[in-house]
N, C-alpha and C positions, 0 to 999 in steps of 0.2 A: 504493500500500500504506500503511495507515494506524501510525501508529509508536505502538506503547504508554503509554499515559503512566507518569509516572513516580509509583511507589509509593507513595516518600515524601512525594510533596504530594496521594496521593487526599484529597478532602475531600468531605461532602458539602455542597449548597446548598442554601437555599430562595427560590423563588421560580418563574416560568414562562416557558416560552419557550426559551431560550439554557440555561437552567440544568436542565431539561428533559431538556436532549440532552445536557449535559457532566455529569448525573448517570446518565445510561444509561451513560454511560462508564466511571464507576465501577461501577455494577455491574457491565459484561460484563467491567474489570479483575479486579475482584472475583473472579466467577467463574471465573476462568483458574486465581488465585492456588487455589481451593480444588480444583478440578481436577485443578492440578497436584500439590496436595497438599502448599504453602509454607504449610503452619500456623505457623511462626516469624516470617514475614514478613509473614504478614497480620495475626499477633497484635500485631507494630510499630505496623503501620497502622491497627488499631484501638484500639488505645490510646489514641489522644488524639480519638478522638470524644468526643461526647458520648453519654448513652442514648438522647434523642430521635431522632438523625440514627442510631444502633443501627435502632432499632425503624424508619424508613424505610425502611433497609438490607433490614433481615427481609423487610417487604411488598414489596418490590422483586423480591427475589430468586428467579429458580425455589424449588419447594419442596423439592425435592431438595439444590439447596447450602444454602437455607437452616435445614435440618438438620443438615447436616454442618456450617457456622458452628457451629449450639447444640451439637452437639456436643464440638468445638475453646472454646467460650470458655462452656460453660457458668455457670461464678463469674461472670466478669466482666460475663454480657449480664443475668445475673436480673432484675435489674430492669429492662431494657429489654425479655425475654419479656412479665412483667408487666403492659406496660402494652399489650399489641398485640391486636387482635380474637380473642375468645374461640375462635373457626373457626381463625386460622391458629395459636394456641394448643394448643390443641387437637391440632392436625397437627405441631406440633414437638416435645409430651410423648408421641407415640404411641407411638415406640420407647425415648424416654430412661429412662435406669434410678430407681428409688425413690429413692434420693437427692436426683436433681436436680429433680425435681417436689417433692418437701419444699420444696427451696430456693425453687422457682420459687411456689412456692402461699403459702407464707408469707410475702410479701412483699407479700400481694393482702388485701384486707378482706374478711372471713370469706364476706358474700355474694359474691363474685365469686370465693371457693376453691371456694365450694357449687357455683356452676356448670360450674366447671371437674371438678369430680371426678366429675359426673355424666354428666360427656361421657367420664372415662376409662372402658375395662372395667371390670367390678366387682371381678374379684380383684385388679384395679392399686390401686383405690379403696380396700376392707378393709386393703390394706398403706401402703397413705400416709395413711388417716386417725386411725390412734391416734401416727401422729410429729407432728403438725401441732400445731404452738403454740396454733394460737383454735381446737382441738377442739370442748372444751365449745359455744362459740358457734357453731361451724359444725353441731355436734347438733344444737343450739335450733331452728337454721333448718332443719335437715334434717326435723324433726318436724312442720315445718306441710307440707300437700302442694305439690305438684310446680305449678309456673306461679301459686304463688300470692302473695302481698301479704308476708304472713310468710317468703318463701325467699328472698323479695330487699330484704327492708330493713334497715335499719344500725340496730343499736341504742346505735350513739352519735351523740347529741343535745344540743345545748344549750338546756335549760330552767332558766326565772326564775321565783319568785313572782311573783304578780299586782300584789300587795305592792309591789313594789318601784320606787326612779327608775332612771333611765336613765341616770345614775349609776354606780348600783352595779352594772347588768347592764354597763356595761365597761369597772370595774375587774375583777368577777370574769371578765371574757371576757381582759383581759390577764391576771391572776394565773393562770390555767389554758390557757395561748398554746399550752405544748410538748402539752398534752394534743390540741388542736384542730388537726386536719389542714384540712378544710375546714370553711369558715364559711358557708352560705346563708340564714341566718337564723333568730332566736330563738324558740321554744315560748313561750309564756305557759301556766301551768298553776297553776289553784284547790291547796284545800289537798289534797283529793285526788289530785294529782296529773294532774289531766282537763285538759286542751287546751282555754283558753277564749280566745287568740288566739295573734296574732305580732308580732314584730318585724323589719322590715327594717332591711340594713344602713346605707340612707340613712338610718334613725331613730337610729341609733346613733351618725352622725356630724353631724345636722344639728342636733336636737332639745336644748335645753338638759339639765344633767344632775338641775335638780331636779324636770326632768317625770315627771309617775309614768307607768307602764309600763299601769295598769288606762286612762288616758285617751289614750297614745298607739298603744296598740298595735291591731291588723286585726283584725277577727272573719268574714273573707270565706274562711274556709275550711271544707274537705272531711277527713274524718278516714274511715277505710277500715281492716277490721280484718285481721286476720292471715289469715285463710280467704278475703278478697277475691281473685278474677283479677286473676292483674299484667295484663289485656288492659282490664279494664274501671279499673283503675288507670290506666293510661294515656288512657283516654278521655276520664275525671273530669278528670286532672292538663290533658287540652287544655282540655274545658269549660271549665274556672274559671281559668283560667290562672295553672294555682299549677306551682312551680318545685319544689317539698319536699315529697312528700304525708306528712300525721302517720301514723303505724299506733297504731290502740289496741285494747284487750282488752276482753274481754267486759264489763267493767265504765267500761268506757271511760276506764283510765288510758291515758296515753302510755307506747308500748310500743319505739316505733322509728320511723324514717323513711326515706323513698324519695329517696333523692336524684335530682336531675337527672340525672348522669350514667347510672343503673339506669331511670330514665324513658325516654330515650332507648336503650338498649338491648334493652327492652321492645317497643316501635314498631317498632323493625330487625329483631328476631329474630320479632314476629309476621308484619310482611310479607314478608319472606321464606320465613315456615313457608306462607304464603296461596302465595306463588306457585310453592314445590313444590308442593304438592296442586293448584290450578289446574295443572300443569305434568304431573302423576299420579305425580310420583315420594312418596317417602318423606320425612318433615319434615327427617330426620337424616340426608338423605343429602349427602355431603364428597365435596369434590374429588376426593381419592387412594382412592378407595372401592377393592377388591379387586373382580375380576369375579366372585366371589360373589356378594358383597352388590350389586353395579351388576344382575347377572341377578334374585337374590331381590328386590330392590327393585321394579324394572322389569316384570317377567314379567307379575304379575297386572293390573297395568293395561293391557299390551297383551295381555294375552287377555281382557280386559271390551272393549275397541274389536274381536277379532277375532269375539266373540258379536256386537257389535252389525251389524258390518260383513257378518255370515252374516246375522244378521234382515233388513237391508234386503234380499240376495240373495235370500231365500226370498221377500221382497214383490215383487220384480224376476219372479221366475219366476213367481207365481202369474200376472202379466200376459202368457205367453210368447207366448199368440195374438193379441194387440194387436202388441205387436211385428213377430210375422211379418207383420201385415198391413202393419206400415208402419213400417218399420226405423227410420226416420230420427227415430224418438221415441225411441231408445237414445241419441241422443246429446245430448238434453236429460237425462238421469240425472245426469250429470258437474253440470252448472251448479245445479240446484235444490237436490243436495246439498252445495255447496258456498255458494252464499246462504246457505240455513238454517244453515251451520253457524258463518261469519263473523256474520250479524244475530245468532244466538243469542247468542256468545260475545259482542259488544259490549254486546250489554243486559245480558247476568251479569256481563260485566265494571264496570258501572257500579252493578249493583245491589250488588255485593260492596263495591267502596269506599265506598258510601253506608251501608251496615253496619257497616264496617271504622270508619269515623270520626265514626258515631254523627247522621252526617245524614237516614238510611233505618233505618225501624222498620214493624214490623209494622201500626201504624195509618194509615200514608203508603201501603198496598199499595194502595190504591184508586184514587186518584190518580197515582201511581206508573205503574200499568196502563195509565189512561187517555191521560196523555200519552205512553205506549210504544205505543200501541195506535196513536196520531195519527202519532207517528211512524214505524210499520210499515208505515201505511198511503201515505204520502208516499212516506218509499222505494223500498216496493214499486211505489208506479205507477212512478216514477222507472227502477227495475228492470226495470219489466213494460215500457216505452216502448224503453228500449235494445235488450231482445230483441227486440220487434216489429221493431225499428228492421233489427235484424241478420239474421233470416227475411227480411223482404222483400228485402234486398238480397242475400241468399244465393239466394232466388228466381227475380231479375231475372235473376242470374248464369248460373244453372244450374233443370236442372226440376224441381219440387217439386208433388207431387202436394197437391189445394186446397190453397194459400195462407194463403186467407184464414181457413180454419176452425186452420189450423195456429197463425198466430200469433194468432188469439184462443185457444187452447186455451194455448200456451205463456206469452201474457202474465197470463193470469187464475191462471195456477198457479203463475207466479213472484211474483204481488203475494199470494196467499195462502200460498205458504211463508213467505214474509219478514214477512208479520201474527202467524202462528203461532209460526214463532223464537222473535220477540221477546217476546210475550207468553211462552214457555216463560221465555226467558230473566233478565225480570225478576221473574219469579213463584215459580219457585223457589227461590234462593235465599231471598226472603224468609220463604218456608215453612220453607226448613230451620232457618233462625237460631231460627224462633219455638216451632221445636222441638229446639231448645238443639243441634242439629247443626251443624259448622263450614260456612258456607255457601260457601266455598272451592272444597267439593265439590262443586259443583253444577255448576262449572266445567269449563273440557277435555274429559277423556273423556267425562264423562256427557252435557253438553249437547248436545255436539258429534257423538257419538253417535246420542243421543236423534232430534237435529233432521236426522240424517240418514233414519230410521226416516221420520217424520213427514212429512220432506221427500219420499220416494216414492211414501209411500199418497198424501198431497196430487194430485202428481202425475197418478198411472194413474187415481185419483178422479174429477178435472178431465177427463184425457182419452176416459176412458169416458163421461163426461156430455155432452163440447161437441164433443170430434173424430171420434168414430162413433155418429153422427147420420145 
């Protein structure tokens, strides 16, 4: 029987292995204490964390205590809510009252309150957004639309005249220190106020101070306006391998900036939205969803696979007198629709991250094709040999009316499913992207689907041509 530890020395660690397992410790302590409902005593024991080892805590915890936690230490975690994934954020202000989402939002820069308030309900949102301190600025951002450039960028920046040495951009970067939260580097901006380079922080500490800033500073950047997708924001920011993207306005002043951390969150949140939809649920669909929403999410997509799965049926019965004549072509149905539906999905699968990260474009479909095309065909002999391989030894076994017309009909059908697949599979998507549709969708159900359809008429096709002869 294993002996509880003792309270007063819960701590958390970092690191892996040993520290691993003696922090699951603390949390299944942990959760005893809030179980049992010693809010006094865990309030002891959390007191001399820190936020960070908080916020480990959080992710740690079932999401069930780890609400009752925020609950119990509301004041005291705010800033450790603050700093934790937007998702388990989100699931810990579901039920907390207007109050503490005040607390909790205010303590976030106005783009990261934006987000968060768009994940709460809307009459939660209407009553927590005229309390919030950066109102005004969370408007601002609220005004450009939804997933765009302008909803996620900071519009505090540190910009220099062009004018000036290196010098004087840090002194004025010390004499404005308490203003500057983070630092990733300096704007250069004409008298206009336009983006005509940068400064890094190596420039700032290696570069003499009487160098001027017009002959030290980068001009290898990307500027992106307020109405840009943060999706293609994020592509740009990998392209060019810029860390800060500028945002500017119609007239091309500097308007605000994306930082790293909003870049990265960007890439998370759209892979993740790719692989619900690949997946056919809903983009916004959370852990602790209610079986409403699990049902209304889910339903329409498995009733688009149960249409599809009736189309094949219907393809199935139109062949019934093939069948009768020779049963044992029912149980190649199982195998062809399931090739078709693995090949399909591996080539979507590939054509989507080649979209996703900006290596596959609508003028690569050609090429694209052809080497899917080489490869369908490999495969598929590859494919078409194993079954041969598996007929005749199922043959030798047992009696199998002709053989031989059998596994040429089942191999020439299994190398032509898996040609077809494929080709569906990288082809589509590319279509959809080039018609501004998420090419995501092309994925799962529909392919998977589709290249079932596909994979039967293939099929009865082949075996009316080569097997009843």
């Amino acid at each position: 029987m294993n002996t509880p530890p003792n309270t007063d020395e819960l701590r958390w660690q970092q690191g892996d292995g040993d520290v691993a397992e003696a922090n699951q410790t603390v949390v299944d302590e942990i959760s005893r204490l809030i179980k049992a409902k010693e809010r006094e005593h865990l309030q002891a024991v959390l007191n001399h964390w820190s936020p960070a080892d908080v916020v480990e805590l959080f992710v740690a915890l079932p999401l069930k205590r780890a609400r009752k936690l925020f609950e119990w230490r509301a004041r005291e975690t705010v800033k450790a809510v603050a700093l934790l994934s937007p998702e388990l954020r989100a699931a810990l202000l579901k039920d907390a009252s207007i109050a503490r989402i005040v607390k909790v939002l205010d303590k976030m820069e106005p783009e990261q309150a934006l987000q968060d308030l768009d994940d709460l309900p809307e009459e939660v949102a209407q009553q927590v957004l005229p309390r919030l301190g950066a109102r005004a600025a969370i408007e601002a951002l609220r005004a450009h639309g939804e997933d765009s450039a302008g909803s996620i960028m900071s519009r505090k920046f540190v910009a220099v005249p062009v004018g000036w040495t290196i010098g004087m951009v840090a002194a004025e970067i010390r004499a404005n220190a308490q203003l500057i939260e983070k630092l990733y580097g300096v704007s250069v901006v004409d008298a206009e106020r336009r983006p005509v380079g940068y400064l890094k922080l190596r420039d700032l500490l290696l570069l003499p101070k009487e160098a001027g800033v017009r002959e030290a500073m980068h001009t290898d950047f990307i500027a992106v306006t307020p109405d840009t997708d943060q999706e293609e924001v994020a592509h740009l920011a990998d392209r060019y391998e810029l860390n800060v993207m500028p945002v500017v306005d119609a007239n091309g002043r500097l308007v605000g900036r994306i930082t790293p951390d909003r870049l990265r969150q960007v890439i998370r949140d759209e892979a993740e939205e790719d692989i619900m939809i690949m997946a056919g649920l809903a983009t916004d669909t959370q852990q602790d969803e209610s079986v409403r929403r699990i049902v209304r999410g889910r339903a329409p997509w498995l009733l688009v696979g149960l249409v599809g799965a009736s189309l094949s049926g219907v393809v199935v019965g139109a062949y019934e007198e093939q069948l009768a004549q020779a049963a044992i072509l029912a149980s190649f149905i199982p195998i062809v629709m399931s090739t078709a539906g693995n090949a399909g999905i591996q080539a979507s699968t590939v054509a989507v991250q080649g979209l996703a990260t900006g290596t596959l474009t609508f003028a690569d479909l050609g090429w694209r094709l052809g080497k899917e095309l080489l490869g369908g065909l490999a495969n598929g002999a590859i494919a078409a040999i194993a079954l041969i391989l598996f007929v005749l030894l199922v043959s030798w076994l047992g009696d199998i009316e002709a053989p031989l017309r059998l596994v040429v009909t089942a191999g020439l059908a299994e190398m032509t499913v898996v040609v077809a697949a494929v080709t569906v599979g990288a082809t589509i998507p590319v279509i959809l992207d080039r018609l501004s549709i998420d090419p995501a969708m092309a994925t799962g159900v529909f392919i998977t689907t589709g290249n079932d359809i596909l994979a039967v008429v293939i099929f009865f096709v082949t075996v009316t041509l080569f097997y009843f002869v």
